[in-house]
C-alpha positions in Angstrom: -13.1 115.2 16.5 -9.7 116.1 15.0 -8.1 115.2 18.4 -8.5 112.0 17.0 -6.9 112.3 13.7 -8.7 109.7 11.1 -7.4 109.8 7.8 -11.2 109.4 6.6 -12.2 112.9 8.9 -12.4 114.4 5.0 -15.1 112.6 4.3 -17.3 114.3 6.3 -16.5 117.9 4.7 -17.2 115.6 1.2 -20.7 114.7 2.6 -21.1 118.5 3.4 -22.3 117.8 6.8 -22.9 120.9 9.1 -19.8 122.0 10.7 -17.7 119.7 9.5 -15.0 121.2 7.9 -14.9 124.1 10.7 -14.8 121.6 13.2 -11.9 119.8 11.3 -10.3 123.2 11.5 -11.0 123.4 15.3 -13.4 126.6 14.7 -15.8 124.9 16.1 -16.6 122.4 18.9 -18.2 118.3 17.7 -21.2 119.3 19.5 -22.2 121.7 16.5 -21.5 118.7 14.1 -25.4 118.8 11.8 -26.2 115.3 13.3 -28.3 114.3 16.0 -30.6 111.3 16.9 -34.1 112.3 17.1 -35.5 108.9 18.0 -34.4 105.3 19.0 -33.7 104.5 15.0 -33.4 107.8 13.4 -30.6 109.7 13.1 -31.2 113.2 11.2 -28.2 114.5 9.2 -28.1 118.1 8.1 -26.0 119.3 5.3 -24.6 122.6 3.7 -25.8 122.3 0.6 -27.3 119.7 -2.1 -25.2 116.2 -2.2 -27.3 113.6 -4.7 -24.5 111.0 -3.7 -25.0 111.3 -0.1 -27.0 107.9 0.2 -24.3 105.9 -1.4 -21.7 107.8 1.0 -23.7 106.2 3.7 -22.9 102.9 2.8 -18.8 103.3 3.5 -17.4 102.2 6.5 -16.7 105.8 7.9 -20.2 105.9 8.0 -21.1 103.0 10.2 -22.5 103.1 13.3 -20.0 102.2 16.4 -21.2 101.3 20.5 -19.7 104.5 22.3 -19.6 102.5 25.6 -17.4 100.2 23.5 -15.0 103.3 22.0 -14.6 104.7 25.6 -13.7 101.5 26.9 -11.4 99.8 24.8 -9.6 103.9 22.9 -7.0 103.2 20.9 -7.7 99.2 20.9 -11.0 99.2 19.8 -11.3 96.9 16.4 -7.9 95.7 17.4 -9.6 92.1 18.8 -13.3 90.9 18.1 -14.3 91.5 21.6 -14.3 95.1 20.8 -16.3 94.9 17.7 -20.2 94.9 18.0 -22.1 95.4 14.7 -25.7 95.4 13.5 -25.0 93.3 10.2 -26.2 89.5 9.3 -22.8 87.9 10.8 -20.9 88.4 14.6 -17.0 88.4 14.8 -16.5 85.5 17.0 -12.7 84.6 16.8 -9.9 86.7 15.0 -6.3 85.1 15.3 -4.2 88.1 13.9 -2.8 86.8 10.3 -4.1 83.4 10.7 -8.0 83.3 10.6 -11.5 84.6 11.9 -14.4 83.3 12.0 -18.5 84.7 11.8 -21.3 83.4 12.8 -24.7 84.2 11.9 -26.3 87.5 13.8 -29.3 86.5 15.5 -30.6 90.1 16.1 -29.8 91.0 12.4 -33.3 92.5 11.1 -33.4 90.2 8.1 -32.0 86.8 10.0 -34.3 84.8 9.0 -32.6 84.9 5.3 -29.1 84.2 6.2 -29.1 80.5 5.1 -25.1 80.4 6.0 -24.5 79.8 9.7 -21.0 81.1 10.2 -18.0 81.3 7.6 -14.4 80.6 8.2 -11.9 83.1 6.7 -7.9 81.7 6.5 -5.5 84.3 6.0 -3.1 82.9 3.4 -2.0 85.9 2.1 1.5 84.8 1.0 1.7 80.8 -0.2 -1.4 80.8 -3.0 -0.1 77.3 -3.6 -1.3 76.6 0.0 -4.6 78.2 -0.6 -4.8 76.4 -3.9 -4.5 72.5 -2.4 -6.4 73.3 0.8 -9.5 74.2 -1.9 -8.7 70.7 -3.4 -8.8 68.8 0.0 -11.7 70.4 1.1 -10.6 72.6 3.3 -11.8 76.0 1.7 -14.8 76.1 0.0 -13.7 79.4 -1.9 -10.4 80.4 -2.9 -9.0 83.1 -5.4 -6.4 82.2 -8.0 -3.6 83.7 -8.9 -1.5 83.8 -12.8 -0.5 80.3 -11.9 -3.1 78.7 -10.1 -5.8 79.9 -13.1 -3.7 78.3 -15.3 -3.4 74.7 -13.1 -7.1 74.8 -12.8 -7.9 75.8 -16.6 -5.6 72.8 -17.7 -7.7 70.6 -14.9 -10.8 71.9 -16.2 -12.0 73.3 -13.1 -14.9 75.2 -13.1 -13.4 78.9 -13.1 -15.3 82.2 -11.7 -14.2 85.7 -12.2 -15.4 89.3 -11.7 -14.1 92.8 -12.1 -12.4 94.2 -9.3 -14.0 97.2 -7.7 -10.4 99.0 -7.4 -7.9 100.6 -10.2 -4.7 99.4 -9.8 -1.8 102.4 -10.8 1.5 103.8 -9.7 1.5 106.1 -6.7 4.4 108.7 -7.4 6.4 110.7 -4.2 7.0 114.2 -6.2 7.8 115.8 -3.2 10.8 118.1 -3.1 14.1 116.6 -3.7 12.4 113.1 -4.5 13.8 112.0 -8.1 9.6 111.8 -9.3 9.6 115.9 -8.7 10.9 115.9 -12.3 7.5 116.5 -14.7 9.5 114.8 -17.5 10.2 111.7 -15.7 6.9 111.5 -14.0 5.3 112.1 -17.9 8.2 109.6 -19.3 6.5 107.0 -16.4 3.1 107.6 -17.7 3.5 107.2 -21.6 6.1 104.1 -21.4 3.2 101.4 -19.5 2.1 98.6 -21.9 -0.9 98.6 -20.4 -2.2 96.0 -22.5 0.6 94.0 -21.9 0.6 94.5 -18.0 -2.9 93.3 -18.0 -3.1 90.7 -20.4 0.3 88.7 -20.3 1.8 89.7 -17.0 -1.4 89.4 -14.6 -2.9 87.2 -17.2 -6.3 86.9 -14.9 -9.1 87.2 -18.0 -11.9 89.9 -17.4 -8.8 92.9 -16.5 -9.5 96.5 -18.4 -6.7 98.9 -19.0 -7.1 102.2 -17.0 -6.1 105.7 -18.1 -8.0 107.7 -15.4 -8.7 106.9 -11.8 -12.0 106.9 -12.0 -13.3 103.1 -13.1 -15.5 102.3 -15.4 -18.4 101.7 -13.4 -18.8 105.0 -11.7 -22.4 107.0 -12.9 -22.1 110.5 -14.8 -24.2 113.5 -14.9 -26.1 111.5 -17.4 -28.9 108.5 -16.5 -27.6 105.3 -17.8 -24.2 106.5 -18.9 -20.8 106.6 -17.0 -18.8 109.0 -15.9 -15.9 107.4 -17.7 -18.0 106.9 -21.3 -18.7 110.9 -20.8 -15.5 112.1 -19.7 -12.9 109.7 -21.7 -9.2 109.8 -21.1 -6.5 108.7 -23.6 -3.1 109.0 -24.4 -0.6 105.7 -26.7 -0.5 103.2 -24.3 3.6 102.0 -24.5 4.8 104.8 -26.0 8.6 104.4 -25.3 9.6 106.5 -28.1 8.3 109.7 -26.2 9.3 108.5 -22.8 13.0 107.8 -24.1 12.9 111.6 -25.8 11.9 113.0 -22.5 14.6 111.0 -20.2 16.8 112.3 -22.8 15.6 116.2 -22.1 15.7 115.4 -17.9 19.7 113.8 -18.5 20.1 117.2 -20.7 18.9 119.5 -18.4 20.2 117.9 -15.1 23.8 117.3 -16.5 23.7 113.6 -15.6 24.9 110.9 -17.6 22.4 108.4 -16.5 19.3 108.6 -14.1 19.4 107.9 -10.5 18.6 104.3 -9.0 15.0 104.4 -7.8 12.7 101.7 -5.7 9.5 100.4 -5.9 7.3 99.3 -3.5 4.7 97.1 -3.1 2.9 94.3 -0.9 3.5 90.5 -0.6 -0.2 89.7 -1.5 -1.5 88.0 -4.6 -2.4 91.0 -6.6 1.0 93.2 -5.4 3.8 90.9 -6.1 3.8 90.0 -9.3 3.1 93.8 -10.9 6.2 95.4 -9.3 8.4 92.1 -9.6 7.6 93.0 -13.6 7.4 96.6 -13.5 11.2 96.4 -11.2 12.7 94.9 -14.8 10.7 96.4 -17.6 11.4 100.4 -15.7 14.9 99.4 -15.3 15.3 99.0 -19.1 12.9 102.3 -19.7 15.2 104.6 -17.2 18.2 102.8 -18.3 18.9 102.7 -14.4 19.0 100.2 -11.3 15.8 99.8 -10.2 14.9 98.2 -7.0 11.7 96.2 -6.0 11.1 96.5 -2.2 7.7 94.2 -1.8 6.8 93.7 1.8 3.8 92.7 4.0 0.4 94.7 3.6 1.0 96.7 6.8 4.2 97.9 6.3 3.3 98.6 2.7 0.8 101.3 4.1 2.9 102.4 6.9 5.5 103.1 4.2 3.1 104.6 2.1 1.6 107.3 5.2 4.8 108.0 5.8 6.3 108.7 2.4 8.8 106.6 2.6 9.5 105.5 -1.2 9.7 106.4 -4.8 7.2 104.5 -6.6 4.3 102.6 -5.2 2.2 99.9 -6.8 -1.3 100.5 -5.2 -5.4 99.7 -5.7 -7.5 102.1 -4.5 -10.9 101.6 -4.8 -14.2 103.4 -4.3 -15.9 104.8 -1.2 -18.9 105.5 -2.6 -20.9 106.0 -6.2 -19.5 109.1 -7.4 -16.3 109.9 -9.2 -15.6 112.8 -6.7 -14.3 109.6 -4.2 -11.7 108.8 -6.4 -10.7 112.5 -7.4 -10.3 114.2 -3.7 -8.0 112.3 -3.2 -5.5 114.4 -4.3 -6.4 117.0 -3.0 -3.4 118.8 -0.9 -4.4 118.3 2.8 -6.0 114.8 1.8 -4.5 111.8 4.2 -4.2 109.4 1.6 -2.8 111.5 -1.1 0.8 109.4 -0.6 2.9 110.6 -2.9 2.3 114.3 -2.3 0.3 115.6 -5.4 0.0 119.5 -4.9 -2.0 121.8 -7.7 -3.8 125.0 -6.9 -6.0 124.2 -9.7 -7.1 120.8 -8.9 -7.6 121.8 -5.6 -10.0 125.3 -6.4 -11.4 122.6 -9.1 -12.7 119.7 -7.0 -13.5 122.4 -4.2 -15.8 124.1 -6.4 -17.1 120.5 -7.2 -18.2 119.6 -3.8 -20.7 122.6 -3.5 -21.8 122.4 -7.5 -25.5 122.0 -7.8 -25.1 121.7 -11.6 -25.0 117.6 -12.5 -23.4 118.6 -15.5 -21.4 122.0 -14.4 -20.3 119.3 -11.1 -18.9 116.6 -13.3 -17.0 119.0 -15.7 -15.1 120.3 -13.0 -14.3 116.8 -12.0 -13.1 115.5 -15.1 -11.1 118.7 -16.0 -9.5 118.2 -12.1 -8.7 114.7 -13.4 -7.1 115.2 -16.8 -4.9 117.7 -15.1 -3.8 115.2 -12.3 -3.1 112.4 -14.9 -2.4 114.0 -18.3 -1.4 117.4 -17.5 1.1 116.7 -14.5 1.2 113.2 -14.8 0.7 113.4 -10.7 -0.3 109.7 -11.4 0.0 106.6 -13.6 -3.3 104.6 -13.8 -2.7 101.1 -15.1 -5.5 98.7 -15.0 -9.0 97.6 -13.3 -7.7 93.9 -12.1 -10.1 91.1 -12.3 -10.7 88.5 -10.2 -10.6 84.6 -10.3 -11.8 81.7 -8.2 -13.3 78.2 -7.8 -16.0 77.5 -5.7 -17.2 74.5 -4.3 -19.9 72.4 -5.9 -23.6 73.4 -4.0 -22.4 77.0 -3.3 -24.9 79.3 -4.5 -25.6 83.0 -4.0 -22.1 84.1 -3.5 -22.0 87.8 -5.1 -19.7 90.7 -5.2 -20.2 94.6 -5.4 -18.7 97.6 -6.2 -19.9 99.2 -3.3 -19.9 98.2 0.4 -19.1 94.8 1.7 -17.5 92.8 -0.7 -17.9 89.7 -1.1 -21.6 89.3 -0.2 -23.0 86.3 1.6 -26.3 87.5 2.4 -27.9 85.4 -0.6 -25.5 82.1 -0.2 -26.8 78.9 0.5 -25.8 75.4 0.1 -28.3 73.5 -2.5 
């Protein structure tokens, strides 16, 4: 219902669901939407044309299942408190203390209870002080925690026994090139793009070991046309990684060309969490030497960092974004012009016609052509973006844990299989 105004009502038109776009564009009423219950458990979904990813799009949150009672009741509140929340998964939201902790307990009615073998989990939120995270692990008061550059380094010298896994997300540079932003300028969004060390960013300044460097915004995981090959092995993207040489030349060309002796001040935001701060505190000096320029690092708490972000309010943003479903198409729309969460404005007639003509492509290999020409032209051509690196992550866990996973897709981290030996 575009009354309502998600910024995931795209989706839909993605999944090619009946209706959906024409009912996005209020041509048509939600009552026409292809979807309708024919039965207690079934729910049949009717779609324009062909998707082969549509079962992995089910698995994103858009996709879930809410109690209408519960929408009507609570409107804009609802998923503000647990009392709100009612889900059909193998855990219940029993307490939520906003930026403090929840808690789960196991789900009774869950269809496969009789495998959860952990009865209810407790979740701190200590975003901020690591350090505090870090000793409460070593008094036994978590039983998991995640370690950041200097926490991995404590535990390697204590011989800890250290966990890691590749993060789902890529981590890059969101860019505002709207009209009269400083990042309009092609040559200093291309001079952005070639001067990263992403080798260096990764391995000496994050420093977390499992971290690959990332020139598109599609990771490395992500199926292609082809069975048992990626889309990223198929459709490679490369460019000198640190090439400040040609960034200098073309911050030379924009000073030429503008009449300016030196290149505006320009900010950089990011978040206050563990895998925020440190990036932009880094990228805040090694820029400033790049753009020979003041640069300023504005890291704040995770909310206002996507408030900002909506609202357009910065230059440069340090950002993960990770995938909605199995395809590469999830990372690619979302650039497209009228997309919610292209931030920083992104705008190419080609792209758009590109990953368009994607969406209704019955071709496997025809479909993912289009894609990766869409993305070379939003990160090589126009440099519309600055992909960095797919972060890893590490953590201890305490001794008799077992069955702890994590995916790529849907709920991450897994405790369906966990168990205490």
């Amino acid at each position: 219902d575009p009354k309502f105004g998600s910024e995931y009502a795209f989706i839909a038109s993605t999944a090619q669901i009946k209706n959906a776009s024409e009912i996005f564009a209020g041509k048509k009423s939600a009552s026409e939407l292809g979807v309708r219950s024919i039965g207690t458990h079934t729910l049949e979904v009717t779609l324009k044309s062909p998707v082969t990813f549509f079962p992995s799009l089910t698995t994103f949150s858009a996709f879930y299942p809410v109690r209408k009672d519960l929408v009507e009741k609570y409107k804009e509140k609802f998923a503000v408190n647990f009392e709100s929340i009612v889900g059909n998964g193998p855990y219940k939201l029993t307490r939520w203390v906003h930026d403090t902790s929840m808690r789960v307990e196991k789900a009774n009615t869950y269809w496969n209870a009789a495998a959860i073998k952990v009865n209810a989990i407790e979740a701190p939120v200590l975003l901020k002080d690591s350090g505090a995270a870090y000793n409460l692990f070593l008094t036994g008061g978590l039983d998991i925690v995640f370690l950041d550059r200097e926490r991995l380094r404590i535990a390697q010298k204590e011989k800890q026994s250290i966990h890691n896994f590749t993060d789902d997300s890529v981590n890059w540079i969101e860019i505002n090139q709207r009209s009269g932003k400083l990042f309009a300028n092609p040559k200093l969004r291309e001079a952005l793009r070639l001067s990263i060390n992403r080798a260096e960013l990764i391995n000496k300044v994050v420093a977390i070991p499992g971290g690959k460097t990332a020139f598109g915004v599609v990771p490395d995981y992500i199926p292609g046309p082809v069975l048992g090959k990626t889309f990223r092995k198929d459709f490679p993207i490369s460019f000198k990684d640190g090439d400040l040489a040609a960034a200098k030349r073309l911050i030379a060309e924009y000073l030429a060309e503008s009449k300016q002796k030196q290149v505006p001040s320009f900010e950089i935001l990011g978040d206050n969490t563990i895998k925020g701060e440190l990036p932009v505190q880094y990228l805040q000096s090694f820029l400033g030497k790049v753009f020979d320029t003041k640069v300023t690092a504005n890291i704040v708490p995770y909310r206002t960092h996507s408030q900002l972000m909506r609202d357009a309010k910065f230059d440069l943003a340090w950002i993960g974004w990770a995938p909605d479903y199995l395809d590469s198409m999830t990372m690619i729309e979302r650039f497209l012009s009228e997309n919610n969460n292209n931030y920083g404005g992104f705008s190419n007639a080609k792209f758009d016609s590109l990953v368009k003509s994607a969406r209704t492509e019955a071709n496997a290999q025809t479909r993912a052509r289009k894609l990766a020409e869409a993305e070379n032209l939003l990160v090589v051509e126009h440099s519309g973006v600055v992909p960095c690196y797919q972060p890893s992550r590490a953590y201890l866990m305490a001794e008799g844990l077992q069955g702890y996973t994590h995916a790529h897709l849907g709920v991450d981290p897994d405790f369906r299989f966990a168990s205490w030996r």
